[in-house]
C-alpha positions as CSV (number, residue, x, y, z in Angstrom):
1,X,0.4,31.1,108.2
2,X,2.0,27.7,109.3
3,X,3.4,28.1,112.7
4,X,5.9,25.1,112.8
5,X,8.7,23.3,110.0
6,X,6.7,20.2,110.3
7,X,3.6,21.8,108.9
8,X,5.9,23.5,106.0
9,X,7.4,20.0,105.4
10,X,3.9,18.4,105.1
11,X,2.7,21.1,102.8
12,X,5.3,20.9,100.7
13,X,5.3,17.2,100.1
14,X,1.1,17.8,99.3
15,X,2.9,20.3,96.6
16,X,5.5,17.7,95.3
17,X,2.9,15.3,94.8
18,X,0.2,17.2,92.9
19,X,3.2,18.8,90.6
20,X,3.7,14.8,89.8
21,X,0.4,14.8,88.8
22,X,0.1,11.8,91.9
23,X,-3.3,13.4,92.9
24,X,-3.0,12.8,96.9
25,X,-5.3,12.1,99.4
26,X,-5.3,11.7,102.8
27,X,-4.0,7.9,101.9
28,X,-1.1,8.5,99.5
29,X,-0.4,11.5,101.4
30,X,0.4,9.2,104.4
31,X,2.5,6.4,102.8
32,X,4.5,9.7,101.0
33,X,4.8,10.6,104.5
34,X,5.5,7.7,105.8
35,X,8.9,7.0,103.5
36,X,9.9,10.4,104.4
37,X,9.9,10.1,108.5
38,X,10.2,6.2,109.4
39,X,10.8,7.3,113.2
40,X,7.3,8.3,112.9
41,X,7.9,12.2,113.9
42,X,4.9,13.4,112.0
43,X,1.5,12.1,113.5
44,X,-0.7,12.5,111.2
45,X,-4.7,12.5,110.7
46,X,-7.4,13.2,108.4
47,X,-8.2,16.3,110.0
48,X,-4.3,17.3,109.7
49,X,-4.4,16.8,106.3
50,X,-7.8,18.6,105.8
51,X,-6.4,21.5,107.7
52,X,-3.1,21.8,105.4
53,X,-4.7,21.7,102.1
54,X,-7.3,24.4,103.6
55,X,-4.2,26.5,105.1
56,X,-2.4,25.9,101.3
57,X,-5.5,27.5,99.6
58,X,-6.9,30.0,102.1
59,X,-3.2,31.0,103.7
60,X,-1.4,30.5,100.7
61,X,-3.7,31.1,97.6
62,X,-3.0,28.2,95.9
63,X,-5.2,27.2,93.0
64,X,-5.7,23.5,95.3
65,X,-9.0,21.7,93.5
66,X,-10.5,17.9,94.2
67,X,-10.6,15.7,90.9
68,X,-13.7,13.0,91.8
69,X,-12.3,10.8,89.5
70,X,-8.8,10.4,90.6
71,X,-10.1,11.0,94.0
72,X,-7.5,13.4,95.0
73,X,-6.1,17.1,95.2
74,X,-4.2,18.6,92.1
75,X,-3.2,22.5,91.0
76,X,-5.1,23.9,87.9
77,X,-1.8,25.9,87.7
78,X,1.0,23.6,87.8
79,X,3.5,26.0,87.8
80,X,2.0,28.0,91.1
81,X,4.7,29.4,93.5
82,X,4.5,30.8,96.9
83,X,8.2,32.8,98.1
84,X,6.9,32.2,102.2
85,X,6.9,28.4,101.8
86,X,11.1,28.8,102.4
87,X,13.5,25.5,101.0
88,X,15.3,23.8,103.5
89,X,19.3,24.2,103.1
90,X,19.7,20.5,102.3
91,X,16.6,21.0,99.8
92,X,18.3,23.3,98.2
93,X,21.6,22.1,97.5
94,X,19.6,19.0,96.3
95,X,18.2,21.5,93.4
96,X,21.1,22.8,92.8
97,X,23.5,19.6,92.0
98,X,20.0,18.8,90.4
99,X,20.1,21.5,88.0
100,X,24.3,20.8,87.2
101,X,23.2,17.6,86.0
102,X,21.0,18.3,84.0
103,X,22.9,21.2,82.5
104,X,24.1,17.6,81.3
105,X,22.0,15.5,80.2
106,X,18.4,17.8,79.3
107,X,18.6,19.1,76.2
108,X,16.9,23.1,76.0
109,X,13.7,24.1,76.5
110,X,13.8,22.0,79.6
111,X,17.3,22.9,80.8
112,X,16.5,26.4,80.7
113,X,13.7,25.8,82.5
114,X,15.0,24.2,85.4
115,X,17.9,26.8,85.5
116,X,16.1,29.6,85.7
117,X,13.2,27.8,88.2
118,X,16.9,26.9,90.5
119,X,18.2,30.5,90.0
120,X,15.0,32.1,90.8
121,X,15.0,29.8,93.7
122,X,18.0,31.0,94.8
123,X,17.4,34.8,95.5
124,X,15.0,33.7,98.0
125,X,16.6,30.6,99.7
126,X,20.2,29.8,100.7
127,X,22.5,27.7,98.8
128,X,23.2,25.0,101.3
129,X,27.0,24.6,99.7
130,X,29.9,25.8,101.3
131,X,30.5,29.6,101.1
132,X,33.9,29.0,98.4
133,X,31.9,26.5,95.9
134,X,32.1,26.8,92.4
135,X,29.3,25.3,90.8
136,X,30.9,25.7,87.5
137,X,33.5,23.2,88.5
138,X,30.7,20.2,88.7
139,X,30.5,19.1,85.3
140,X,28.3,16.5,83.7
141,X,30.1,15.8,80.2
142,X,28.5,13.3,77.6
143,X,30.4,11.9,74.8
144,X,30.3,14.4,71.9
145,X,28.4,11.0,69.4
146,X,25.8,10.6,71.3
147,X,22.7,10.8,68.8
148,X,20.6,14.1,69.3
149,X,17.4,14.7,70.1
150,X,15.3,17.5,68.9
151,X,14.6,19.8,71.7
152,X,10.8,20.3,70.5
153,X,10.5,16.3,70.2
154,X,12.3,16.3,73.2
155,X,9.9,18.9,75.2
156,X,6.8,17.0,73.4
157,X,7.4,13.5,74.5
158,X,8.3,14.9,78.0
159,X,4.5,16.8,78.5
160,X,3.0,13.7,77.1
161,X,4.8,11.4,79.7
162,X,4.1,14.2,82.6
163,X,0.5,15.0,81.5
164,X,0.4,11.0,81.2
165,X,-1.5,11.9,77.2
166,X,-0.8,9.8,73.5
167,X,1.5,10.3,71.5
168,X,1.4,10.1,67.7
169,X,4.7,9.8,66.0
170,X,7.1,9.3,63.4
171,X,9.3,7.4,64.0
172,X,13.0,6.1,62.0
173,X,13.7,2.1,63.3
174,X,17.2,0.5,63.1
175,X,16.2,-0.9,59.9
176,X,15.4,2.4,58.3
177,X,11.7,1.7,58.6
178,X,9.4,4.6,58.9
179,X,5.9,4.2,60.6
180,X,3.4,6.1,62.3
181,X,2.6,5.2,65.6
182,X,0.2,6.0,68.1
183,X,1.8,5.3,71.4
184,X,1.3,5.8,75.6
185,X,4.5,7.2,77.4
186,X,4.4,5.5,80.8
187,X,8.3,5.3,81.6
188,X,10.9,8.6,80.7
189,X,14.1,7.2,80.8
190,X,18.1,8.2,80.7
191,X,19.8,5.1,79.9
192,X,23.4,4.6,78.3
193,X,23.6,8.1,77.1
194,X,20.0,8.4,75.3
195,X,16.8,9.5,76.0
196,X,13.8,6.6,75.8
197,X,10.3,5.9,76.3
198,X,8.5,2.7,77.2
199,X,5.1,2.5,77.1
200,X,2.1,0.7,75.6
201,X,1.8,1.2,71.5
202,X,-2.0,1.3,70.2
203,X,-1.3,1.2,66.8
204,X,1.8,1.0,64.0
205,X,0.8,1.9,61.0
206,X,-2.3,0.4,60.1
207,X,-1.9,-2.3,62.6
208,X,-3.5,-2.2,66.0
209,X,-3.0,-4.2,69.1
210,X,-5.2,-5.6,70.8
211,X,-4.0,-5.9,73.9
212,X,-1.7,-3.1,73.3
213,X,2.3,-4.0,72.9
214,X,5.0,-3.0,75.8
215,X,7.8,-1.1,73.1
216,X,10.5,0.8,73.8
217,X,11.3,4.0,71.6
218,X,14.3,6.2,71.4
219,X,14.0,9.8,71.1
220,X,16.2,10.6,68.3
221,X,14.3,8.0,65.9
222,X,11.4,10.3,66.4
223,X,10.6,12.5,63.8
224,X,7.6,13.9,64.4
225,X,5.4,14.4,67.7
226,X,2.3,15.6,68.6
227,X,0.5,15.4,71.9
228,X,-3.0,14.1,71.5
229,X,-5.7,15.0,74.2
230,X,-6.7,11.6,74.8
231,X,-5.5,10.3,78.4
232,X,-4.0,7.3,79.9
233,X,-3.3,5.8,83.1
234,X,0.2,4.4,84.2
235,X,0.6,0.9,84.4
236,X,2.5,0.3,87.7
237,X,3.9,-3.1,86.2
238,X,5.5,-1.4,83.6
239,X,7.5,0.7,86.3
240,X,8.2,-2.9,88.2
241,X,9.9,-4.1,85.2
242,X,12.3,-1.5,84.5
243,X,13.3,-1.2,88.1
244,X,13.4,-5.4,88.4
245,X,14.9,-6.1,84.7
246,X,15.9,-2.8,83.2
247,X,14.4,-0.7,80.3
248,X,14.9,-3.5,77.6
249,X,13.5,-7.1,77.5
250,X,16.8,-8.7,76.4
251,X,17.1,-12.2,76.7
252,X,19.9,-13.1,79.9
253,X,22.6,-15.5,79.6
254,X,22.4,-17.2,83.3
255,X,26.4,-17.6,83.9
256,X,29.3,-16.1,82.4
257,X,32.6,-17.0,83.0
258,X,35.3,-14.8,82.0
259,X,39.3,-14.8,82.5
260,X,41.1,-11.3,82.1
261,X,44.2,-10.7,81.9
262,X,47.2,-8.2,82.3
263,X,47.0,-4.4,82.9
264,X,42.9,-4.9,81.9
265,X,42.7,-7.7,85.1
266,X,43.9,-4.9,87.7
267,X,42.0,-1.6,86.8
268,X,38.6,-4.3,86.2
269,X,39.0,-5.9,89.2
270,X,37.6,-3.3,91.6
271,X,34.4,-3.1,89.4
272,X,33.7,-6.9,89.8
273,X,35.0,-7.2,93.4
274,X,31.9,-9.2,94.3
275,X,31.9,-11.2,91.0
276,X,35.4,-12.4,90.9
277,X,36.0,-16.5,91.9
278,X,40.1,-16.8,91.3
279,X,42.1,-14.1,91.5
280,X,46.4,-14.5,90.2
281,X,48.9,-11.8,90.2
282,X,48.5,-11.2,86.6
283,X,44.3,-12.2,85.6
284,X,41.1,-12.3,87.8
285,X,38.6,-14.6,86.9
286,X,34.4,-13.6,87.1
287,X,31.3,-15.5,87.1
288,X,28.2,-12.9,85.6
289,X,24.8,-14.3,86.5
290,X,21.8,-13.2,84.4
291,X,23.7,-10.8,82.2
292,X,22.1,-9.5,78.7
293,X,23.9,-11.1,75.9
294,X,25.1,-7.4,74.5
295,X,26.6,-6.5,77.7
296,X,28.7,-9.4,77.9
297,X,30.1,-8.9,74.8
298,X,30.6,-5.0,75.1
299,X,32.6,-6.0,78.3
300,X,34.7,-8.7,76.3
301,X,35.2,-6.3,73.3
302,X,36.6,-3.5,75.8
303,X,39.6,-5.4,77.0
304,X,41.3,-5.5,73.7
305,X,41.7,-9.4,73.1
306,X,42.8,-9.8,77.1
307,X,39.9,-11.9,78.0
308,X,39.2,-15.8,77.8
309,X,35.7,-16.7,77.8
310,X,35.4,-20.1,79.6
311,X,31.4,-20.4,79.3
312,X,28.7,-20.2,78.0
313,X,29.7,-22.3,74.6
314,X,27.5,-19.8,72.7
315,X,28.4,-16.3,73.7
316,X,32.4,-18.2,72.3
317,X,30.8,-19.0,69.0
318,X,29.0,-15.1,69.0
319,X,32.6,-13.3,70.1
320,X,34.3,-15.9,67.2
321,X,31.8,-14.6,64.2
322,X,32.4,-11.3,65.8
323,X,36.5,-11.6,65.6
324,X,36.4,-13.2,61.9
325,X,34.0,-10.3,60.9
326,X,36.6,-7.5,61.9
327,X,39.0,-9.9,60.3
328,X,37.1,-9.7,57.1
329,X,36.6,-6.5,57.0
330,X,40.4,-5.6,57.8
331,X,41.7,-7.5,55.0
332,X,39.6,-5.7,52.3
């Protein structure tokens, strides 16, 4: 059995990284390690690494196997547990805060899932929290309008982004339009209180692309899912894009200038310390660089008419149409 933490440490991240389906090697197991330990505790070689993944199967009787093509180790049992390979405390309450927020957020089977993995976790490791914590009292709430997604949509599209396989869908648009589409998860994603994926989409109806088209889908307009048993590879500038831009491709407006006022100038100003070029007793005034149009305007809509919109001319025109719609509307 290991002898040391460090060892423990190392052959845990070799776990981590074949439960993400990441396939290490002696390479990515060092960069992994690398990001972990900058002070550079952990000297480590090839034959370090050899010897963990030989201790991990031998020692440990993990189901550890070499895939030629990915060039790497992976578990033919993803779901392999050993109790001697003990969480650290910190690790712990990681999982546990983890497993609060997603009590949140996850929709069932998944949630239950990770709540049972946590609790089963937990008669073997300590807590890490203080000895008088109620975990009860760490709540994630979401707004009770938030559209809902299917939990076996839900678990679908979640083994298909994990297991990195196509989907084939139906799926609802905005517009009411229903299509069949044959479509790569790369990217799982929480954003504004829904569930997306972005990927690559092979086909839409009858239409294929060739090269395929980057498209982002929301989980509740699915309909139908199955997992197909073809595979894929994740396109790392797909990942780039959402961390660099977001999930959406929205067009940015380069500078907005806003002017708020009153009670909304005070409890805003915090928010847009950075952003904020005049500041009066009573308004604060904010320049927004490379903001998507949408987010502008739900910014301008949320202070109740308080606002003056110095620039650009045409998000004044889009927040006018917007004004004498409401308008129209009221009056009927």
């Amino acid at each position: 059995m290991p002898a040391n933490k460090n060892q423990i440490r190392r052959i845990q991240t070799i776990l981590k990284m074949m439960r993400q389906n990441r396939y290490p090697n002696f390479t990515s197991f060092f960069k992994e390690m690398k990001c972990q330990d900058v002070g550079g505790a952990f000297r480590l070689s090839r034959k370090t690494f050899s010897r963990d993944i030989a201790d991990l199967r031998d020692e440990y009787g993990a189901p550890v196997h070499y895939d030629t093509v990915r060039k790497g180790f992976f578990l033919s049992n993803p779901e392999w547990y050993n109790e001697d390979l003990m969480i650290e405390p910190f690790e712990m309450k990681s999982a546990l805060l983890g497993e609060r927020i997603a009590a949140g957020i996850l929709p069932d089977p998944l949630r239950g899932e990770i709540s049972k993995a946590v609790s089963a976790l937990l008669m073997k490791n300590e807590s890490g929290m203080d000895a008088g914590v109620e975990l009860e009292n760490f709540q994630v709430l979401c707004p009770d309008n938030l559209p809902r997604v299917q939990p076996e949509i839900f678990l679908t599209a979640y083994n298909a982004w994990e297991q990195h396989k196509y989907l084939k869908l139906i799926y609802r648009s905005v517009k009411n339009h229903v299509a069949e589409k044959l479509f790569e998860p790369h990217i799982f994603a929480w954003n504004g209180g829904c569930w997306y994926l972005k990927g690559k989409l092979q086909r839409d109806d009858a239409v294929s692309y060739d090269p395929p088209k980057i498209q982002v889908l929301a989980l509740h307009r699915i309909e139908k899912a199955e997992m197909l048993d073809w595979q894929f590879w994740p396109e790392p500038s797909i990942l780039k894009g959402v961390k660099e831009s977001g999930l959406f491709d929205f067009q940015k407006l380069p500078e907005v200038d806003l002017e708020i006022f009153g009670e909304y100038a005070h409890s805003y100003a915090p928010g847009f310390s950075d952003q904020i070029t005049e500041k009066t007793g009573n308004s604060i005034r904010i320049l927004l660089k490379d903001i998507p149009e949408y987010k502008a305007i739900d910014l301008i809509l949320s202070t109740r008419g308080n606002v003056k919109v110095h620039a650009p001319d045409s998000l004044r025109a889009e927040v006018r149409k917007i004004a004498e719609k409401f308008l129209e509307n009221m009056s009927s």
